[in-house]
Phi, psi and omega in degrees: 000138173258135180285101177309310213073218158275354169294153178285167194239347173241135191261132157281100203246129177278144182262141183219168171322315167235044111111209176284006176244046164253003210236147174308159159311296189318316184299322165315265226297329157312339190269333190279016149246003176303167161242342166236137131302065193277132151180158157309178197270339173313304167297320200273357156284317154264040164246154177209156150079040168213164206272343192280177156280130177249141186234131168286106151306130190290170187211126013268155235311294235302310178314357175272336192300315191281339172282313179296332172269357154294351199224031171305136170104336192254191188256073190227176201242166180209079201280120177215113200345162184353231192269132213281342180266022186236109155043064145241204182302337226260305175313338121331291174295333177275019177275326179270006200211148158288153181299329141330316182272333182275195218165141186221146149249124175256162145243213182268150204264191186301321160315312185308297199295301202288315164319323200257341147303319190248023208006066164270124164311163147258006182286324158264035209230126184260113192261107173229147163243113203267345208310300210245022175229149178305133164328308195303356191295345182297328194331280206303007196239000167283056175252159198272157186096346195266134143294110182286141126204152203224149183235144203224154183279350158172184193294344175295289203292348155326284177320318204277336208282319177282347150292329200290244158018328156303291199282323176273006192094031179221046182296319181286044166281113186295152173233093181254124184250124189213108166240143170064062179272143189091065089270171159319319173265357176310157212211129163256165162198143182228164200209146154287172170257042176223007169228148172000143162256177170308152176275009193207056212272120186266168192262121041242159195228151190190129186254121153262160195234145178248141179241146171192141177180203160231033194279143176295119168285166174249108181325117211282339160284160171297162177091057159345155135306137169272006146290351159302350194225127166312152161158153201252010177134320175279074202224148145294097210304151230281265182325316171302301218293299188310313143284357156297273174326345211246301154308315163342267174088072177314141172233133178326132215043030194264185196234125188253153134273109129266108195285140185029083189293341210036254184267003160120308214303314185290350181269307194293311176297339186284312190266001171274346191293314162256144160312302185300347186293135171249128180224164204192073184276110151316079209224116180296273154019119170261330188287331194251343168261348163280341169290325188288321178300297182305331179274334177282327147339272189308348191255339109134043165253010207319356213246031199276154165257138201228125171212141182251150269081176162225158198297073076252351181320285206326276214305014166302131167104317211264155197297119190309114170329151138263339166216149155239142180225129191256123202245354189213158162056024182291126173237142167335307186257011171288327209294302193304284157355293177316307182248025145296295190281032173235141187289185167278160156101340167323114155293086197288179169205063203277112162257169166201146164254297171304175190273327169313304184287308141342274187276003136310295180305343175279307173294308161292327161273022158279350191214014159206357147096201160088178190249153201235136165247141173254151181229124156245128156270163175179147218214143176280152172187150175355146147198108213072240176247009172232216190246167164182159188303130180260123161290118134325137145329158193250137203262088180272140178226119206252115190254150197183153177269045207325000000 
């Protein structure tokens, strides 16, 4: 074993299609001094002419970590696509490591090479990496006119992704298939997503997309239409839901509790405002928190946390909020639950509808202050041969501050 001192003991080198003679000077000489060699087989198929023990990385990624930090102290190397910190390895492996033991070379990354093949700025290019996420996340990114590139784990998801993309109403959408780049084999092809893709698409893979159809994009401000979302009645109807979201006022990475999620919808809106945003919907309804799992879904959130109960019982445990809205089951003693257990500065967002519900939130906000709102809606609508204002229930909305 070589005694490091303080130098780092793991070199990261992004790896590419052809091999070492894609890679900087620094990066040759980490590898002719390395003594363990780590990679995928994909990688380790265009290494040659070196000295080390070379090791296949397991799959899946994570089970590989504890063989590499077994080997602290030695010299080793760990070859991970183009640049390891753009939907790579790296961002992993730095969870486990002081900043002190590593080193990085990055190379280019998979985005980089498909931009400059298909001459797309990439500043103006929305860049996802789907290879380890469900496809549907691509949703909120379907707008026509916009250019995509999605990096995908093989050709079987071409295919499931240009049905998925079909099935929302964006079948004339281009599909430029762009494989194995920077290698021998690399290949452009372009396809609609709404045809066939080739059967003999090779890994690693990366789609640029032109979207275009008539499929409904999804509006980039709060107040979804409320046909985006399944829901048996129990939903916060489009306009309450937009002023809601608008009181919330998500901040990036902030954390939500919805209390009685229904269909999902104020929650879903929350975690569409950031990639980073966290929601944690509440639902007594088993029928209804699982519609709610299926509208996040569909909706490209999967990451919405969905736990049944009911409230205040449920919120034992669960990781504290920055803001709450409670759209269901509002009580004396959730309220009362609510400001024991939340630290200060938690944003509420309380609606009530009934006459019951109502004059609760007028008693807590007289004795904790915060703002009491009335909401009326009305709609034009028949009335004979002509027309006149239909009233909506009417909305109380109580906003407060712990």
């Amino acid at each position: 074993m070589v005694n490091l001192g303080n130098a780092h003991w793991l070199t990261i080198i992004g790896w590419g299609e052809r091999g070492t003679s894609g890679i900087t000077p620094a990066s040759l000489n980490a590898l002719e001094q390395a003594e363990i060699i780590f990679g995928a087989h994909r990688h380790l198929k265009v290494l040659s002419g070196v000295d080390a023990d070379v090791r296949e990385w397991p799959v899946p990624f994570a089970e590989g970590v504890p063989m590499l930090l077994a080997e602290r102290g030695r010299r080793v190397v760990m070859l991970v696509s183009g640049d390891p910190f753009w939907f790579g390895a790296g961002t992993v492996l730095a969870r486990h490591l002081d900043p002190s033991e590593w080193a990085i070379y990055p190379g280019p990354s998979t985005f980089s090479l498909a931009a400059s093949r298909l001459a797309w700025g990439l500043e103006s290019t929305q860049c996802l990496g789907l290879h380890a996420a469900p496809l549907t996340r691509i949703r909120p990114f379907l707008q026509p006119g916009q250019r995509l590139l999605v990096l995908l784990r093989d050709g079987g998801a071409v295919a499931e992704l240009g049905r998925q993309i079909t099935q929302w109403g964006f079948g004339p959408t281009v599909m430029h298939i762009l494989e194995a780049l920077d290698g021998p084999g690399e290949r452009l092809r372009r396809i609609n997503a709404d045809q066939s893709p080739p059967d003999d698409v090779q890994h690693p893979v990366a789609l640029g997309l032109e979207v275009a159809g008539e499929g409904p994009p999804l509006p980039c401000t709060a107040g979804i239409p409320d046909d985006f979302f399944e829901h048996d009645g129990q939903i916060t109807k489009q306009s309450v839901r937009a002023l809601t979201l608008s009181a919330l006022a998500p901040k990036a990475g902030e954390r939500l509790w919805d209390i009685g999620a229904g269909s999902g919808a104020v929650s879903i809106e929350w975690l569409l405002a950031h990639p980073d945003n966290q929601a944690i919907g509440f639902e007594a309804s088993v029928e209804r928190a699982a519609r709610a799992a299926r509208n996040a879904r569909s909706l490209g959130v999967d990451w919405l946390a969905l736990v049944e109960g009911q409230a205040p019982e449920v919120l034992a445990n669960q990781p504290l909020p920055d803001a709450v809205f409670i759209g269901g089951g509002l009580s004396q003693a959730l309220l009362q639950a609510l400001w024991e257990r939340l630290p200060q500065g938690v944003r509420i967002v309380a609606n009530a509808v009934t006459l019951e519900s109502e004059s609760l939130l007028m008693q807590w906000h007289q004795a904790r202050g915060g703002e009491l709102v009335h909401l009326a809606f009305s709609s034009a609508g028949p009335i004979g041969p002509r027309r006149g204002w239909k009233a909506q229930y009417p909305i109380i909305q109580w906003r407060v501050t712990t």
